[in-house]
C-alpha positions in Angstrom: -39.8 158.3 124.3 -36.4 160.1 124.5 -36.1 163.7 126.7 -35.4 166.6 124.8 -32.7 168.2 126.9 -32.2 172.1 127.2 -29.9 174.0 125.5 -28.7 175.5 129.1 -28.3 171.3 130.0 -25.9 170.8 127.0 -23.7 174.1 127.2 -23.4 172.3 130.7 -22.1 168.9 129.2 -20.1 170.3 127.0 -18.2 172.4 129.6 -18.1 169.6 131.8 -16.6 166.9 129.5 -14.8 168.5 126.7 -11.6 170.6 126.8 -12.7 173.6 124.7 -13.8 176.1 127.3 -17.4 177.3 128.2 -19.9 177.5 125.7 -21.0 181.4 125.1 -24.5 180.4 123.2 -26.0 177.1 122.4 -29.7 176.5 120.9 -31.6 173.1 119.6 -30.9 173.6 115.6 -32.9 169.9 114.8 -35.1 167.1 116.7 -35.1 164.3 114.0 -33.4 161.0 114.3 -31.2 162.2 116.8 -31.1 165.4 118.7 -28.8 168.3 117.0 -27.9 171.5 119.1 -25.6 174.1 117.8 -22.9 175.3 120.3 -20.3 178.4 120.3 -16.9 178.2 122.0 -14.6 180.8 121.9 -12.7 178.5 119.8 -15.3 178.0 117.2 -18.8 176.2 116.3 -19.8 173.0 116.9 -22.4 170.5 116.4 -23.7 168.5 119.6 -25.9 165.2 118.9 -27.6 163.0 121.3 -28.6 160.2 120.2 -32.6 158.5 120.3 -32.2 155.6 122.4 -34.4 153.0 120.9 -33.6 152.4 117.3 -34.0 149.1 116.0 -30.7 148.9 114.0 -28.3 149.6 117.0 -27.9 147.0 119.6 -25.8 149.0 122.3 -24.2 152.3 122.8 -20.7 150.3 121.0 -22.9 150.9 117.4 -22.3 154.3 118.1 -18.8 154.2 118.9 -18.3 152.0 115.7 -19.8 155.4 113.6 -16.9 157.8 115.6 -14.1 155.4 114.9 -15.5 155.3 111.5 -15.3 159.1 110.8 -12.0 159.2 112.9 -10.5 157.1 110.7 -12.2 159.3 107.4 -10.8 162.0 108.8 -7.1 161.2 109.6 -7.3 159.3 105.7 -7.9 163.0 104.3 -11.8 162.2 103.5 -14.3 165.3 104.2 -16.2 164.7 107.3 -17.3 166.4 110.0 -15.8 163.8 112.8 -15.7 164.2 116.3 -13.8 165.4 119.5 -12.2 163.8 122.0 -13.8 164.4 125.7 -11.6 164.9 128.6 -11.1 161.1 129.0 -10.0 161.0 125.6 -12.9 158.8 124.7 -15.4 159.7 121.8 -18.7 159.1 123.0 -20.1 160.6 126.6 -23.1 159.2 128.4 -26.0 162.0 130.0 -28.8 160.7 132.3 -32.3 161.1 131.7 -35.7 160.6 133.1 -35.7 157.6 130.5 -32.2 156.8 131.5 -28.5 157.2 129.8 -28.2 158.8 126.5 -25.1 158.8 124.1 -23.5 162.1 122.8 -20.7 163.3 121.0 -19.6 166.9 119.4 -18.7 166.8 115.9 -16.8 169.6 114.0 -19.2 171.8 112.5 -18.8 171.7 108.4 -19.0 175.7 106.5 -20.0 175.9 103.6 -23.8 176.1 102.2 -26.1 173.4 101.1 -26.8 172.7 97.4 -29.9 171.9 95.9 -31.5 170.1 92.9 -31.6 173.5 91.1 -28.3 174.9 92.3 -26.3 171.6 92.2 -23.5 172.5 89.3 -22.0 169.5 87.2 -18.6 170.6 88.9 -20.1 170.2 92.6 -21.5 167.1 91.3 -18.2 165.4 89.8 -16.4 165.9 92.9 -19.8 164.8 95.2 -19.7 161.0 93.4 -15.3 161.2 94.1 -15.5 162.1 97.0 -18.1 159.4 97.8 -15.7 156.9 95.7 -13.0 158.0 97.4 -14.7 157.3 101.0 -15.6 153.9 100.1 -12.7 153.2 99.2 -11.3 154.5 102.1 -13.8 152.4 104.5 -12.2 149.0 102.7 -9.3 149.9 105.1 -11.3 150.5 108.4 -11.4 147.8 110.9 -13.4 148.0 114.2 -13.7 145.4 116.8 -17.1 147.0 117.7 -20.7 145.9 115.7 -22.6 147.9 113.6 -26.1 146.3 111.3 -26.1 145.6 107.6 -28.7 147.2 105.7 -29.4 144.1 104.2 -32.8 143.3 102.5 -33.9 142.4 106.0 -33.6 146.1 107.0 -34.4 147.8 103.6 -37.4 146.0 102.4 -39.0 143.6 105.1 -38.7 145.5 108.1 -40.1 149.2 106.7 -43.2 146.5 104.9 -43.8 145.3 108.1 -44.4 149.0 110.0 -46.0 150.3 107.1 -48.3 147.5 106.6 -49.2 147.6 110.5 -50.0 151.4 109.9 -52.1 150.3 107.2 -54.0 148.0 108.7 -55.0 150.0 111.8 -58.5 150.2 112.1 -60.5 153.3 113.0 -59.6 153.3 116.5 -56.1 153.2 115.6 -53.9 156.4 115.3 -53.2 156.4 111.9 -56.0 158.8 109.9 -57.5 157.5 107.2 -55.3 159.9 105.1 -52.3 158.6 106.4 -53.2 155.2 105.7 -54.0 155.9 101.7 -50.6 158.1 101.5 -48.8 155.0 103.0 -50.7 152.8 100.8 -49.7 154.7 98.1 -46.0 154.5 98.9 -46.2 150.8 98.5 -48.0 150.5 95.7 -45.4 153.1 93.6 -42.9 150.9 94.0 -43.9 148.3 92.2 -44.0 144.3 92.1 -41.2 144.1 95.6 -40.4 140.5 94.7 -38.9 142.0 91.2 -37.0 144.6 93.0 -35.4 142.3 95.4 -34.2 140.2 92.7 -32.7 142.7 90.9 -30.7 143.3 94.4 -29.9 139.7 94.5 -28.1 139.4 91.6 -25.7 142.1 92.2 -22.3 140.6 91.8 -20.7 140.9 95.5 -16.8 139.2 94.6 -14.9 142.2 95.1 -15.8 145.5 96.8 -19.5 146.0 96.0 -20.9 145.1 99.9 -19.2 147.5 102.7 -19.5 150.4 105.0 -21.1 152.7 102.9 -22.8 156.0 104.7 -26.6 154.9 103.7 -28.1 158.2 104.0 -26.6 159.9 100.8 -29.0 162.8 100.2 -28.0 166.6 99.6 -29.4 167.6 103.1 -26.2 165.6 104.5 -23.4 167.9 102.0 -22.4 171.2 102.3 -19.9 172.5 99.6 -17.1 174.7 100.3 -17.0 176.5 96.7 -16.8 173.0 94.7 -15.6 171.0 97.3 -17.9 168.5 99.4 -17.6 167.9 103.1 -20.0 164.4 104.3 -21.9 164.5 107.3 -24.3 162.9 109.8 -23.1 159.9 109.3 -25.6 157.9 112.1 -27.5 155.6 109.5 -23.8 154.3 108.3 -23.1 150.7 108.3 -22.5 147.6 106.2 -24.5 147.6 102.6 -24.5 148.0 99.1 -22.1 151.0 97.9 -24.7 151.5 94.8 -27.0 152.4 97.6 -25.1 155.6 98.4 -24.6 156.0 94.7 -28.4 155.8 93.6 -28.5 159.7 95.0 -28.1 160.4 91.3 -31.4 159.2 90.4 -32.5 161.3 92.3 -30.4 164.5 90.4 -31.4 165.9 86.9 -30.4 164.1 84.9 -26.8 166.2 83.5 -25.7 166.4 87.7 -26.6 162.6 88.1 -24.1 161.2 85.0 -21.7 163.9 86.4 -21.8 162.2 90.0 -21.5 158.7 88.4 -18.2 159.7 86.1 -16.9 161.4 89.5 -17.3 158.1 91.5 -16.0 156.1 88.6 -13.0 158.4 88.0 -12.0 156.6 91.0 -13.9 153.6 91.7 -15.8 151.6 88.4 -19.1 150.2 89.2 -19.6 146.4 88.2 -22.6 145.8 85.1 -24.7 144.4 87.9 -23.8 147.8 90.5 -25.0 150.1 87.7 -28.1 148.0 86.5 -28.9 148.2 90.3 -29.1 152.3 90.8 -32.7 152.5 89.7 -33.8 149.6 92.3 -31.9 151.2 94.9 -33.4 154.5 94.0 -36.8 152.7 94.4 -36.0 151.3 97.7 -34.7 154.6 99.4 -38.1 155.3 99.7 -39.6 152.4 101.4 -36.3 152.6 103.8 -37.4 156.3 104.5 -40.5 156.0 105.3 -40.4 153.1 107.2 -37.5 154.3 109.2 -39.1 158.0 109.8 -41.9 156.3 111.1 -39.8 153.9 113.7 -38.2 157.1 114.8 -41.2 159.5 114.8 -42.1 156.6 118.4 -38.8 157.1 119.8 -39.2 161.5 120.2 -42.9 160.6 121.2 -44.5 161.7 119.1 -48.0 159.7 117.5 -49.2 159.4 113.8 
């Protein structure tokens, strides 16, 4: 279980380790895989994040300074994210104490702009969603960190979200899981189909050139905010080393007319291979398992039972 600090304790953190002046309001904006807070400066908003201890995709409080070197190294290459600020120590990442002992944080830029929807999504804002996107992987192919950070291998995407869902499953009825629960989770599995044919279709994309890399691996509209047309990326904590037709699969999940404007936008920069393309619908698939299976690793780490 991770401590949900006050809004009071971060305005505290923030005027005790960054050089940007005491906050003037600060409020909890989001509790879900890590803990969002929105803070006021007289020099502008920003977004504070604390991070779940506990996850079972980062090793060490250096997988999170991997993501920060990642999005400085976005930012100064002219990609939209929302990156963030140095603390007085010039370092990236702070540590706070807690009951349950240290917690990473960091204070990212906060992004304007307004978030688009299936419905509101234009082809124009959808173009220039899959380029910029393009444009970001290509720009991770330069980045080089001596620090780790996992691989959303099929390891991560298929065996490990099985594994907690089937557990949930099979709870019995002293278990926490409700009965409901365990027929909606059954369900999941079952829509996806035979999981042997969907790994093989993974397995046979073609990984010579660029197709396996840093790629942000939790592309949904919830994580864009458009500026007019343009897109600015963020929360970029899920990012590390995977298929890039993962990130592109989000336009399965557009109408169709926005999802083949996305795909000419990413290939107006970057082509997809036969195999990357033939792959979109799998991928599509398997973003659900992943969800689930991580929402429900996480839902432990706030405390909170099914």
């Amino acid at each position: 279980m991770n401590e949900l600090l006050s809004p009071e304790k971060v305005a505290e953190i923030v005027d005790a380790h960054y050089p940007l002046g005491k906050p003037v309001f600060c409020k909890l904006i989001r509790r879900g895989f890590n803990d969002h807070y929105l803070v006021h400066l007289e020099g502008g908003r920003f977004v504070f994040r604390v991070y779940l201890n506990g996850k079972y995709y980062i090793e060490s409080f250096e997988d999170y300074a991997f993501e920060l070197e990642l999005l400085d190294h976005l930012h100064r290459d002219n990609v939209p994210v929302a990156h963030a600020l140095s603390l007085v120590n010039g370092e990236r990442l702070g540590r706070v104490g807690t009951k349950q002992g240290e917690r990473a944080f960091a204070l990212f830029s906060y992004v304007p702009g307004v978030e688009a929807d299936r419905e509101s999504l234009t082809l124009e804002q959808s173009f220039r969603l899959g380029k910029t996107m393009a444009e970001m992987h290509l720009s991770l192919n330069r980045f080089r960190s001596r620090k780790g950070r996992y691989r959303l291998d099929l390891t991560y995407l298929v065996e490990e979200p099985l594994r907690l869902i089937s557990a949930e499953i099979g709870k019995n009825s002293s278990g926490l899981a409700s009965q409901e629960e365990q027929a909606a989770l059954a369900e999941v599995v079952e829509g996806l189909g035979p999981i042997d044919d969907l790994v093989a279709t993974v397995e046979q994309i073609d990984c010579s050139g660029d197709e396996f890399g840093l790629i942000h691996a939790d592309m949904n509209l919830g994580n864009v905010r458009f500026q007019g047309d343009e897109p600015w990326l963020y929360d970029f904590d899920h990012c590390g080393f995977g298929w890039r037709a993962y990130d592109v699969s989000i336009c399965r999940l557009l109408p169709a007319p926005q999802g083949e404007a996305m795909l000419h936008g990413y290939e107006s920069v970057r082509t997809l291979s036969a195999s990357e393309r033939g792959c979109l619908a799998t991928f599509s698939t398997l973003r659900r398992l992943w969800n689930v299976g991580d929402m429900m690793a996480t839902e432990s780490l706030r405390g909170e039972a099914r």
